[in-house]
N, C-alpha and C positions, 0 to 999 in steps of 0.2 A: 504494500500500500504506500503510495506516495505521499510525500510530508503536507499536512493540511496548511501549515505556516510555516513556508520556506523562510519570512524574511523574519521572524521571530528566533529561528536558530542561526544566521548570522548576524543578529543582535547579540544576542546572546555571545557567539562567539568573538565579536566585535570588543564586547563590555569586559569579555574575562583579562585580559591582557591588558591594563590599566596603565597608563605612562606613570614613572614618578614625580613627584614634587620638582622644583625648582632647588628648597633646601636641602632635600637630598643628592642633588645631583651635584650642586655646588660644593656639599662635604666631599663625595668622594673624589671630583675634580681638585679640591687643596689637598689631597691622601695625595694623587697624583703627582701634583703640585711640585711637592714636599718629596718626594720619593726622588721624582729626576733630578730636583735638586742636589741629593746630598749622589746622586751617581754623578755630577758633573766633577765633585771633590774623591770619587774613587778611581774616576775613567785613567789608564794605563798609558795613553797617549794623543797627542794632540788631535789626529782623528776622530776615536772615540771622543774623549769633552767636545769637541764640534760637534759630531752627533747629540748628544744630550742636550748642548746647550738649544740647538735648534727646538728639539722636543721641549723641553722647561719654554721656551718663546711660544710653542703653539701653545701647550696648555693654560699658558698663563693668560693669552689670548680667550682662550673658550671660558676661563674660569672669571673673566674681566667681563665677557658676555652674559655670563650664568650671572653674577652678583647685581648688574644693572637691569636684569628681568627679574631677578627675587625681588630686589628695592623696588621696584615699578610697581609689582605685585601685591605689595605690603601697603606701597601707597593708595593704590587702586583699593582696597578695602578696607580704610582709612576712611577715602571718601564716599563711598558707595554705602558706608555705616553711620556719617555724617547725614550724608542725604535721605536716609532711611529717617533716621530721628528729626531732622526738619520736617520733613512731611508727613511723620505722626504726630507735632508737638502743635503744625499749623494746620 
């Protein structure tokens, strides 16, 4: 028998697989962070630290992106909780 609601079980399959947080991601991007860092102070030779160093430049890149969309985030329901309460209060 064929599925009575096909679009209900890829809902469902849709929902199971949740993105994370913002704050969580921006943790494990400074774990990252943090980690190439201290490979840049172990690397064996001047090649290797170039390598690292490039890597520690992107991450720090994505984690300077991750911190300005958590902030934006935090701001955005700031005001979205401000304007809830003027509009019950008037």
């Amino acid at each position: 028998m064929a599925n009575q609601n096909p679009w209900q079980a890829r809902l469902a399959k849709a929902l199971k697989d949740k993105p994370g947080d913002l704050a969580q991601a921006r943790q494990r991007t400074w774990a990252v962070l943090c980690l190439t860092y201290e490979r840049i102070g172990q690397a064996e030779d001047s090649d290797e630290q170039r390598k690292w160093v490039l890597a520690y430049v992107q991450v720090a890149a994505s984690y300077a992106r991750l911190y300005e969309g958590d902030e934006l985030e935090s701001r955005l329901a700031t005001v979205e909780a401000t304007l809830k309460r003027l509009r019950e209060e008037g």
